[in-house]
C-alpha positions, 0 to 999 in steps of 0.5 A: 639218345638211349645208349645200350650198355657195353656187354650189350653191345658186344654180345650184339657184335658177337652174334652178328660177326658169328652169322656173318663167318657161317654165311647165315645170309646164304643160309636158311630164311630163318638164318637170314632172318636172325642176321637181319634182326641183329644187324636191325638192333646193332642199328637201333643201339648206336642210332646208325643206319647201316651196319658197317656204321653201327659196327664201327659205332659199337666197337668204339663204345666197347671197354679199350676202344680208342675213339682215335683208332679208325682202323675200322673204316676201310677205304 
């Protein structure tokens, strides 16, 4: 599988935490749609299928991540 470099990834992660707090998915259908597509692409870049999983999966392959820290998972 094709890895998608790290800045890539954090931009994605960025995009997406940034609709996310301005609740993009209440928002507009263009708002929603752009949300979708990031979370879409989040998925595709770290070969998950949802986006609690490409999250963790992406900020794991960030710089400084620690691939022992599962603070990420929730209950």
């Amino acid at each position: 599988m094709l890895m998608a470099h790290p800045a890539v990834l954090k931009d994605l992660v960025e995009q997406y935490e940034t609709l996310r707090a301005l609740h993009a998915e209440d928002g507009t259908a263009e708002a929603r749609q752009r949300m979708n597509d990031v979370a879409y692409t989040l998925c595709v870049s770290t070969g998950t299928r949802d986006i609690d999983a490409a999250l963790i999966a992406a900020r794991h392959r960030l710089p400084g991540a620690r691939v022992e820290d599962d603070s990420l998972l929730t209950a």
